[in-house]
C-alpha positions in Angstrom: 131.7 174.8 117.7 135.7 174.9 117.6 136.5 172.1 115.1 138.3 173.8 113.1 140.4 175.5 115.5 144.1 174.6 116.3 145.0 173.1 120.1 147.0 175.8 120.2 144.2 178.4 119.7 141.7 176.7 122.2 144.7 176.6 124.4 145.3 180.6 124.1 141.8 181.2 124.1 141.1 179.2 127.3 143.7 181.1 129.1 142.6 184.6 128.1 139.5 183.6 129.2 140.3 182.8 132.5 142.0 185.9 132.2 139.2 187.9 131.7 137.3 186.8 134.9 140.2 188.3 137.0 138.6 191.6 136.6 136.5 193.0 139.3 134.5 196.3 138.7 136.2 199.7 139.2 139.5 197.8 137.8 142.5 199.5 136.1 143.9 196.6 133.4 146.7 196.7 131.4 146.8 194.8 128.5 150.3 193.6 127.1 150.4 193.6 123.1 150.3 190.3 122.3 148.0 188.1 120.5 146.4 186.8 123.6 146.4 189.8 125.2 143.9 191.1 122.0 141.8 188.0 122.8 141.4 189.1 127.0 139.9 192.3 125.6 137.7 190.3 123.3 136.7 188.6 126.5 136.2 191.6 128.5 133.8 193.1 125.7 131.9 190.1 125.7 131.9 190.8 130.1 130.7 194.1 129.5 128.2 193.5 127.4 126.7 190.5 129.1 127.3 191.6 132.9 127.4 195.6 132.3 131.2 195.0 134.0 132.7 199.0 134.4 136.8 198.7 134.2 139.5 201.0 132.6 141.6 199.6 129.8 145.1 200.8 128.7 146.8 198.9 126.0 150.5 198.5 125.7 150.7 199.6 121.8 148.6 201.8 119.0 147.4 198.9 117.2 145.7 197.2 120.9 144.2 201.1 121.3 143.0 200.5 117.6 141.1 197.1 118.5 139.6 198.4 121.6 138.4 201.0 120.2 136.9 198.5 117.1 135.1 197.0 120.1 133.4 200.0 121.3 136.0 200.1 124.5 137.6 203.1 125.6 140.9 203.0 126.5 143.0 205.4 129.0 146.6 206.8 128.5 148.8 205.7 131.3 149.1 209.4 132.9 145.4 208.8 133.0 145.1 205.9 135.2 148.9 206.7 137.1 149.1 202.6 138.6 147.5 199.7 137.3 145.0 197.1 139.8 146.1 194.0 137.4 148.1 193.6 134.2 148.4 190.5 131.9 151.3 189.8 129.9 152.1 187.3 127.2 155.3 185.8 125.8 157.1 184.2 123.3 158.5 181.6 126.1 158.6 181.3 129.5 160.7 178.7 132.4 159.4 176.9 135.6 160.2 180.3 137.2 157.8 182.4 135.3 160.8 184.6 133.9 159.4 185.2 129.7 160.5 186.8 126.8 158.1 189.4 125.9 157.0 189.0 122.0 158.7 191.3 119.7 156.6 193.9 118.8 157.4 197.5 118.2 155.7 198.5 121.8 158.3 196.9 124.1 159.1 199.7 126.3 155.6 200.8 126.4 154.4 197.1 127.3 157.1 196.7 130.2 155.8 199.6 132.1 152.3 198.4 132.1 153.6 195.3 133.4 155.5 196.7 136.1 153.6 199.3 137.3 150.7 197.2 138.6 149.5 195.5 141.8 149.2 192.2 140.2 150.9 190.6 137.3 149.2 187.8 135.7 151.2 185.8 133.0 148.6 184.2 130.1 150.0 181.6 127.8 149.6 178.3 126.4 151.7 175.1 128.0 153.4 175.0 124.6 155.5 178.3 124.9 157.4 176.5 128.7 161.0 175.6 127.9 163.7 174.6 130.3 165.8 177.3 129.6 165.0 181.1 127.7 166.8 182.1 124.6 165.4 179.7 122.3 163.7 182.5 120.7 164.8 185.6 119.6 165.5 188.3 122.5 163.9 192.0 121.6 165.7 195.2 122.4 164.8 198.5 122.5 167.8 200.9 121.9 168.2 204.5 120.8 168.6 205.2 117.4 171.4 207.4 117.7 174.6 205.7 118.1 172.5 202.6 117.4 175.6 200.6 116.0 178.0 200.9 118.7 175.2 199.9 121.1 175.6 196.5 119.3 178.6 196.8 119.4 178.4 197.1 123.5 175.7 194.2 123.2 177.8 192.1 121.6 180.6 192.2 123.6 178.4 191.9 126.9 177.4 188.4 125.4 181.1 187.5 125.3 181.0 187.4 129.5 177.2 185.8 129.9 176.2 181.9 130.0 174.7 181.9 126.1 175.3 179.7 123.4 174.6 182.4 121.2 176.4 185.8 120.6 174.4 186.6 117.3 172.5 190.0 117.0 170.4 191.4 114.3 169.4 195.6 114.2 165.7 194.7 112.7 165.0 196.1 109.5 161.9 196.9 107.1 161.9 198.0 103.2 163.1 201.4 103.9 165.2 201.1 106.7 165.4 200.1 110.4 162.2 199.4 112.1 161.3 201.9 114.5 159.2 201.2 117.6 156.5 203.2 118.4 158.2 205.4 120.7 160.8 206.3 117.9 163.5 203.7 118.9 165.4 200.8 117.1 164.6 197.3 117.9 167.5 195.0 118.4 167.3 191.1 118.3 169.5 188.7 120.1 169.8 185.0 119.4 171.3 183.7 122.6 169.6 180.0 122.0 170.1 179.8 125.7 170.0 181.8 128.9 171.5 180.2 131.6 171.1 183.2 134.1 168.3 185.8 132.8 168.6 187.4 136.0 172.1 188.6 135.5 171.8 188.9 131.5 168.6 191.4 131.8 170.8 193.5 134.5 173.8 193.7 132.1 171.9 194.4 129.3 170.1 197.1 131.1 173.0 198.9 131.8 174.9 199.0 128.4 174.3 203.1 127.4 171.7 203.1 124.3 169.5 200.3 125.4 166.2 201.6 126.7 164.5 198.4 127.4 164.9 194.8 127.2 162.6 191.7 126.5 164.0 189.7 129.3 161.4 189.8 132.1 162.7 188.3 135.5 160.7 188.7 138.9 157.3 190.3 137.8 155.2 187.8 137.9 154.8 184.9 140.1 151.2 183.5 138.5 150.1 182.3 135.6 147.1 181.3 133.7 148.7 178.5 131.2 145.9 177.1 128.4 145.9 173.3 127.3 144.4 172.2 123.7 141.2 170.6 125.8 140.3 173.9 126.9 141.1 173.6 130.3 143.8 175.6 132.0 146.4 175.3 135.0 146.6 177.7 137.2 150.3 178.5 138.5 150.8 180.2 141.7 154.8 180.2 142.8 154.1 181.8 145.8 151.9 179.5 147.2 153.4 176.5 145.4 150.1 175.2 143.9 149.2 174.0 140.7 145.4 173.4 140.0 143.5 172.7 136.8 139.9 173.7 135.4 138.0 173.9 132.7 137.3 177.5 131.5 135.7 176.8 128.0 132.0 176.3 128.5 129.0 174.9 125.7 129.3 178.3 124.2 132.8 178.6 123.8 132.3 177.4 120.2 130.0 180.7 119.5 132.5 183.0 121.2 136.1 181.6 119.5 134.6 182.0 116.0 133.7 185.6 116.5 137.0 186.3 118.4 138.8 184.4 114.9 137.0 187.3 112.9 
């Protein structure tokens, strides 16, 4: 069964369950790259083994393209499927608004098309990543590698004229070098510690020449599927101003987390 798994991981793996039973047949899903966005395609393999389900999958970065195809899944390029039916997303934090910081991986740009370019945006988390205000994680950017410097620079002095109690910003680096994202650009980290107005930071930051994308995602979404250690989940509509809470982890959710932990 799941003793030895974490609340945190039942809570993730509740939600990406959940997920996974969005998808209707003849679906086109894009999968952010995130760990729980892996663990909805884990689901949806066990779906189409198990109920023959027939639904097109295009993953947000190389590695998520990797594991589907570990899976036995194909997965389509973007020009392939054009627009997307639903999209799930994770995040590194999100507020009572469903504005997130996307998890910094080298796919950002990548990921925040699938996201945007879709009918439906779901958000999938676990309760623990909610805070009353963004910024208390780092803040990915995207920029171009040329002129990479002075786009901090710019960055920088953008911060001077938003709400944040933090101005701090770090060009990411690996053994040999900057890191470079896999659409050949730099990644840039901020460390704002708090966003009082994402709305008007991801706009500003948007429009300083050299950045190519942000983390800050305002206005995509307004549900979620939010995972609690017990296995159930809430499910978060803004829209329609409900909150509601099931359980989504059945008898054989023991069976299914311990392959998904493989």
């Amino acid at each position: 069964m799941m003793e030895d798994a974490s609340p945190i991981e039942i809570a993730q793996f509740a939600a990406a369950k959940a997920a996974a039973q969005l998808v209707e047949p003849g679906m086109r899903v894009g999968l952010g790259a995130s760990t729980i966005s892996d663990w909805i395609a884990r689901c949806l393999a066990d779906r189409m083994a198990q109920e023959r389900l027939d639904c097109t999958l295009i993953a947000a970065s190389d590695a998520q393209v990797d594991l589907l195809h570990g899976l036995g899944l194909a997965s389509a390029t973007f020009e392939e499927a054009k627009w997307l039916d639903i999209s799930f997303a994770g995040a590194e934090e999100f507020d009572d608004q469903l504005n997130f910081v996307l998890q910094s991986g080298t796919a950002l740009g990548r990921e925040k098309l699938i996201l945007t370019a879709t009918e439906r945006m779901i958000l999938v988390s676990d309760m623990s990543r909610e805070v009353l205000k963004l910024g208390t994680l780092p803040v990915p950017l995207e920029v171009m590698p040329q002129g990479a410097i002075a786009t901090q620079l710019l960055v920088e002095e953008a911060l001077l004229d938003l709400h944040v109690l933090g101005r701090t910003t770090r060009l990411r680096q690996g053994e040999e070098g900057p890191i470079v994202s896999e659409q050949g650009n730099y990644l840039l980290d901020l460390f704002p510690h708090q966003i009082t107005n994402p709305r008007r930071m991801a706009l500003i930051l948007a429009q300083i020449p050299g950045v190519i994308e942000t983390g800050i995602c305002v206005d995509l979404c307004d549900k979620a599927i939010l995972g609690q250690g017990d296995g159930t989940v809430e499910m978060r509509d803004l829209s329609g101003g409900t909150r509601s809470r099931r359980e989504a982890l059945d008898e054989d959710a023991g069976n299914i987390f311990a392959d998904l932990s493989q």
